[in-house]
MARTI-635641 format. One line per field, with one value per residue (C-alpha): residue in three letters; x, y, z. Coordinates in Angstrom, 1 decimal. Each point is the difference from the previous one (the first is absolute). Layout:
REM residues N
rest	(ALA, ...)
px	(X, ...)
py	(Y, ...)
pz	(Z, ...)
***
This chain:
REM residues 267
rest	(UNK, UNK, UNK, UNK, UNK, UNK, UNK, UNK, UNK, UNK, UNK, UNK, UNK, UNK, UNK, UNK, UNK, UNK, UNK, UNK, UNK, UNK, UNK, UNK, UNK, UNK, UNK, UNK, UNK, UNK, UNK, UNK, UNK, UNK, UNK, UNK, UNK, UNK, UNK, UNK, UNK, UNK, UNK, UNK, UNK, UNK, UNK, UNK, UNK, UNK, UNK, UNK, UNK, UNK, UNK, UNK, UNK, UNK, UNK, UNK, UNK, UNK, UNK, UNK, UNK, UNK, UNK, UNK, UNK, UNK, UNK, UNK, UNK, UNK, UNK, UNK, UNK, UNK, UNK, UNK, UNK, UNK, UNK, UNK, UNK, UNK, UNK, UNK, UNK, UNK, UNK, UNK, UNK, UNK, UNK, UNK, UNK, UNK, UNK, UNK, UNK, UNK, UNK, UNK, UNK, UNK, UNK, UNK, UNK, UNK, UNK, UNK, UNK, UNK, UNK, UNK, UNK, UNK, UNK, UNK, UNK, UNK, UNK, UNK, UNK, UNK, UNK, UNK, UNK, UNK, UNK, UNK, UNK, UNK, UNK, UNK, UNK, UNK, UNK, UNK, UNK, UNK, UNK, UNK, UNK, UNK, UNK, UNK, UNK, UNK, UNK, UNK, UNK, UNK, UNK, UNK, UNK, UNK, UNK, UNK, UNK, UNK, UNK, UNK, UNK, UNK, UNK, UNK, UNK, UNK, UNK, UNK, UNK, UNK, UNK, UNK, UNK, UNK, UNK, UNK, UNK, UNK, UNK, UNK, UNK, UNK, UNK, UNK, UNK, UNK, UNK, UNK, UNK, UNK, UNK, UNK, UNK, UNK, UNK, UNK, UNK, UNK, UNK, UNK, UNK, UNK, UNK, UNK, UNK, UNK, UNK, UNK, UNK, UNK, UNK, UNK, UNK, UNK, UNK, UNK, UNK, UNK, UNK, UNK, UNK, UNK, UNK, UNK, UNK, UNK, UNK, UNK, UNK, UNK, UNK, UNK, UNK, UNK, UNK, UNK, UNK, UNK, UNK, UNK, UNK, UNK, UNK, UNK, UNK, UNK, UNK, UNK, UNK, UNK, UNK, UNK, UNK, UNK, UNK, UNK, UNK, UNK, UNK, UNK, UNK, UNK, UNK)
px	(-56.7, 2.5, -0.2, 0.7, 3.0, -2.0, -2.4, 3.9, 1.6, -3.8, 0.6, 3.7, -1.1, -2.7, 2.0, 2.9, -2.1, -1.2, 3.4, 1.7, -3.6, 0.2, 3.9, -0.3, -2.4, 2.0, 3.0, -2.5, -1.2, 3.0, 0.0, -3.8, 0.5, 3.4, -2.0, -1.9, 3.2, 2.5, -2.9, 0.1, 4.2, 0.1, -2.0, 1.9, 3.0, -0.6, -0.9, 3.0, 2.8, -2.3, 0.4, 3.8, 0.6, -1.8, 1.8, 3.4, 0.3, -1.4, 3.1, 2.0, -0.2, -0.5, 3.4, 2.1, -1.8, 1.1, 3.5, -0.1, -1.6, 2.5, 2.4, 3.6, 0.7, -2.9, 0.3, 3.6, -1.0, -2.9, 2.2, 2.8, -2.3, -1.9, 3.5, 1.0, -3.6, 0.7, 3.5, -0.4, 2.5, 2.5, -0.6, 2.7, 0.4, -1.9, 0.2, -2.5, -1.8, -0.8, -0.9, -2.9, -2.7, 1.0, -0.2, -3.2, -1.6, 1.3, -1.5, -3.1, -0.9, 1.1, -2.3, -3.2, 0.4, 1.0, -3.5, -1.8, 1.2, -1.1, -3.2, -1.1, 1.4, -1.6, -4.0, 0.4, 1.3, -2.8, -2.7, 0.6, 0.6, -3.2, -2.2, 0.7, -2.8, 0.2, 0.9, -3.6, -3.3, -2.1, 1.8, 0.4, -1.9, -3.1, -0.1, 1.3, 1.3, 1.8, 2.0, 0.6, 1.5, 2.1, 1.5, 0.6, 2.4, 1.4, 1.2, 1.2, 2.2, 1.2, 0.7, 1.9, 2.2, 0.7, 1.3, 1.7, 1.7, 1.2, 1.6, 1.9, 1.0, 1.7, 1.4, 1.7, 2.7, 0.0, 0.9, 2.4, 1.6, 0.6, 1.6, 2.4, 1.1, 0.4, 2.0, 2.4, 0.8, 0.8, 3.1, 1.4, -2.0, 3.1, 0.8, -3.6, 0.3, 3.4, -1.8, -2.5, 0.9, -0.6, -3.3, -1.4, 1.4, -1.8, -3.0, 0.0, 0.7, -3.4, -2.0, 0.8, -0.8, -3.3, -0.6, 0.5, -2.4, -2.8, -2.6, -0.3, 2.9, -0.1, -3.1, 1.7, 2.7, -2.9, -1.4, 3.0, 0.8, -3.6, -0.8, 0.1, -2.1, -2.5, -0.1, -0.3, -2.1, -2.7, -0.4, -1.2, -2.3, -1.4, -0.2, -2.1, -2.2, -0.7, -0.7, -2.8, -1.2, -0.9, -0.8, -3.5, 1.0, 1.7, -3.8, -1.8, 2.4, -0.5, -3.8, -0.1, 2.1, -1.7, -3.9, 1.3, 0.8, -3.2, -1.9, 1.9, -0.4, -3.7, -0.7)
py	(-12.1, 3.2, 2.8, 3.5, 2.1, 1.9, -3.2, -1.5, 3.0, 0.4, -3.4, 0.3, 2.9, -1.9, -2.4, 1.6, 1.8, -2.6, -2.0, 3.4, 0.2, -3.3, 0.8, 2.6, -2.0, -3.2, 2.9, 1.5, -2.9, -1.3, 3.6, -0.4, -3.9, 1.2, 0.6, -3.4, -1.6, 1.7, -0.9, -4.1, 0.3, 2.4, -2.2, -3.3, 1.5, 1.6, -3.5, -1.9, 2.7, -0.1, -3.8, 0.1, 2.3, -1.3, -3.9, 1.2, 2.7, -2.4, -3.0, 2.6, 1.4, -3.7, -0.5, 2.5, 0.1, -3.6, 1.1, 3.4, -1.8, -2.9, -0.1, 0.8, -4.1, -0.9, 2.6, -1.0, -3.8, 1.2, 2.2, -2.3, -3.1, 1.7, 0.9, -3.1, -1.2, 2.8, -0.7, -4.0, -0.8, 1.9, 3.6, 1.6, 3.7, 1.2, 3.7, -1.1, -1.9, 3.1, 1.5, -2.4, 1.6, 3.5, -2.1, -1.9, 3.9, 1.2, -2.6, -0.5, 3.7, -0.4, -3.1, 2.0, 2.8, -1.8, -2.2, 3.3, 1.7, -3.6, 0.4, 2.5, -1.7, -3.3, 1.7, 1.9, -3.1, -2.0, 1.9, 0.7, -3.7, -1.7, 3.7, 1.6, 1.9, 1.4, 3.8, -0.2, 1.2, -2.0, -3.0, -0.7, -3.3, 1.1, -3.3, -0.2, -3.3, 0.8, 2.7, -2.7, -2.1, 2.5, 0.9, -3.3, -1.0, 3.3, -0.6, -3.9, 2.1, 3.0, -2.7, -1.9, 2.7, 1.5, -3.3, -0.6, 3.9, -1.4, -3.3, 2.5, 2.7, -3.2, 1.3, -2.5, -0.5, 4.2, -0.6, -2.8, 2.2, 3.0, -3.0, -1.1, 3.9, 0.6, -2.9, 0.9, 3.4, -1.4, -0.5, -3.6, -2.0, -1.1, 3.5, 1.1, -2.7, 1.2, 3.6, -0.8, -3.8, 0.7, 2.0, -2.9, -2.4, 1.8, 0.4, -4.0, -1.2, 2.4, -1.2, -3.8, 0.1, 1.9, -2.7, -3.0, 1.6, 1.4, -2.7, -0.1, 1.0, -2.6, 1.6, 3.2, -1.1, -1.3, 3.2, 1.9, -2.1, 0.0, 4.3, 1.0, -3.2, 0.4, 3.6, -0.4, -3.1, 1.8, 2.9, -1.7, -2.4, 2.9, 2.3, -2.7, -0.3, 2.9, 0.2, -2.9, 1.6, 3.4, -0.3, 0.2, 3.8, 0.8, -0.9, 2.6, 2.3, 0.4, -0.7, 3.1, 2.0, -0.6, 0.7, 2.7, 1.6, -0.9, 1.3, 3.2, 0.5, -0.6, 2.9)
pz	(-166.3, -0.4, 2.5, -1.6, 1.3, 2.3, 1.4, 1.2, 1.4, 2.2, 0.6, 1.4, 1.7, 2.1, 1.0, 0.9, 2.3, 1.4, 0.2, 1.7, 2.3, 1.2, 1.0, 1.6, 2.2, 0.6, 1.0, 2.5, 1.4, 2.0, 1.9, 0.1, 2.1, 1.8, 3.0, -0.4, -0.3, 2.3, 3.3, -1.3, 0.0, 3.0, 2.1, -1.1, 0.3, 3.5, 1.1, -1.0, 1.2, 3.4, 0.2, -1.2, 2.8, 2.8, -0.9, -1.1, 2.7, 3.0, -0.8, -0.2, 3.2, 1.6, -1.5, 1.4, 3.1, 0.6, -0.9, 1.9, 3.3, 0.2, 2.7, -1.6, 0.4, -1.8, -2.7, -0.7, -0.9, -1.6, -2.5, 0.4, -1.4, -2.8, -1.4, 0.2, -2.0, -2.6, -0.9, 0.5, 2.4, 2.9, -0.6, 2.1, -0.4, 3.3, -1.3, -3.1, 2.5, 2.6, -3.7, -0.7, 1.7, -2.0, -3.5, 1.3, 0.5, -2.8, -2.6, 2.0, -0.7, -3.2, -0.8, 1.5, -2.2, -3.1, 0.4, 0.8, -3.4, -1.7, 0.7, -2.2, -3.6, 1.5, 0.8, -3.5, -2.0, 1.9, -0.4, -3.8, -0.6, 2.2, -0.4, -3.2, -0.2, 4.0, -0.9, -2.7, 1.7, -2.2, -0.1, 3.7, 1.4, 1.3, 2.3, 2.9, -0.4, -3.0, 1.3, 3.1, -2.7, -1.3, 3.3, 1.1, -3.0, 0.3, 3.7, -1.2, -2.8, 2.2, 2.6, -2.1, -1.5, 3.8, 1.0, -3.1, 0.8, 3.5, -1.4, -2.8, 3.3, 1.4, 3.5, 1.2, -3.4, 0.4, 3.9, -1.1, -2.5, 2.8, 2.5, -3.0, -0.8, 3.6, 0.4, -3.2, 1.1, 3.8, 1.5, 0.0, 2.5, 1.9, 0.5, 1.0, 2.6, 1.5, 0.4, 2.2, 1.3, 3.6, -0.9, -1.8, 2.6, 2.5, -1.9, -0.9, 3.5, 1.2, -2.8, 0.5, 3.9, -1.0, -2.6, 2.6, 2.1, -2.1, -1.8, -3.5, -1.2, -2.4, -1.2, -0.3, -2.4, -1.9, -0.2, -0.7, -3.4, -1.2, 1.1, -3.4, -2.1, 3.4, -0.4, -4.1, 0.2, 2.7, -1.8, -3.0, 1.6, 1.7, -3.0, -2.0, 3.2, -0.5, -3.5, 0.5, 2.7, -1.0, -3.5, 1.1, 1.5, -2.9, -2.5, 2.8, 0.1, -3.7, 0.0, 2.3, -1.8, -3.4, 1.2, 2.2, -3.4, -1.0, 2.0, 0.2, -4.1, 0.8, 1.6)
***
């Protein structure tokens, strides 16, 4: 069959219409679901950075409380012997050592709010990956048990990624790394210890008798080469505690946003 010149140019016409029409919707439409989409990633995201802050920040402070609270004794073997676990063996620079609890502060803070800014790229890579069709009004589950599903392999893959994030941070090679750059811009050590031999004599003998006499020391030393890996190695088991554990608040939380909204476009 042959069209005449006029039949094909109507024809082109048409659907060139249409084909512009039908772009012109698909480049409204993301505007159109923005708001859909920004309360499902507002609300997931609120809930992780509320979690990360309430475990990261609550070690945190247990940490340097136990440091802060210690007797001046028990803080010095307590610095003295994670220096010691960090560089694997003597570590004998005392200035870097009365510097630990600075470096420990430093990086901690540095940790929380490196994991904080990781949770957005982890909800948004999550959600597009497990929920593709999240920001589309028409194409969101209309079960309740689907979006459950949804959000339950979403929190195993944000979970994943945040712990994956605090392995990368690694605090105790950063901490390491500040002891060893301390220690190569010291003085000799021999000439450290002739500055201040009667100090640390003093200091020694003090810490010794109070050792002899107070129970647990052992326990102490213990603690002191394990602060970090028990500080490090808490954090995380709490973290995915709480992952587990309030996954359920995390499927309300968006149940009530979402029929909230619903409700609201009904009247």
């Amino acid at each position: 069959m042959r069209f005449s010149l006029f039949t094909t140019t109507t024809l082109l016409t048409v659907a060139t219409t249409v084909t512009t029409s039908t772009a012109q919707k698909l480049h409204q439409q993301p505007a159109f679901w923005s708001a859909q989409a920004d309360l499902i990633r507002s609300a997931v995201e609120d809930h992780y950075s509320s979690m990360i802050d309430d475990v990261l920040s609550t070690h945190a402070e247990d940490l340097l409380l136990k440091l802060t609270h210690a007797s001046r004794c028990q803080r010095r073997r307590l610095l003295q012997s994670q220096a010691n676990a960090l560089s694997s063996g003597t570590f004998s620079h005392d200035a870097c050592v009365a510097r630990l609890p600075e470096y420990i502060g430093h990086h901690i803070h540095e940790q929380t709010r490196h994991v904080a800014q990781a949770v957005t790229p982890a909800v948004e890579e999550s959600l597009i990956a497990l929920w593709p069709e999240y920001h589309l009004v028409g194409a969101l589950p209309t079960a309740q048990h689907q979006i459950s599903s949804v959000l339950y392999s979403v929190n195993l893959a944000v979970g994943d990624q945040l712990h994956r994030t605090l392995d990368a941070f690694d605090i105790l090679g950063r901490v390491r790394n500040d002891l060893e750059t301390c220690q190569q811009s010291s003085t000799p050590v021999l000439q450290q210890r002739n500055s201040s031999i009667l100090k640390l004599c003093f200091t020694n003998v003090r810490c010794m008798l109070r050792r002899l006499l107070a129970a647990g020391s052992t326990s102490d030393q213990d603690d002191g080469e394990h602060l970090l890996d028990t500080y490090s190695e808490a954090m995380k088991a709490d973290l995915r505690s709480e992952l587990e554990g309030r996954v359920g608040e995390l499927v309300m939380t968006v149940f009530d946003d979402l029929y909230a909204e619903d409700d609201d476009e009904e009247f």
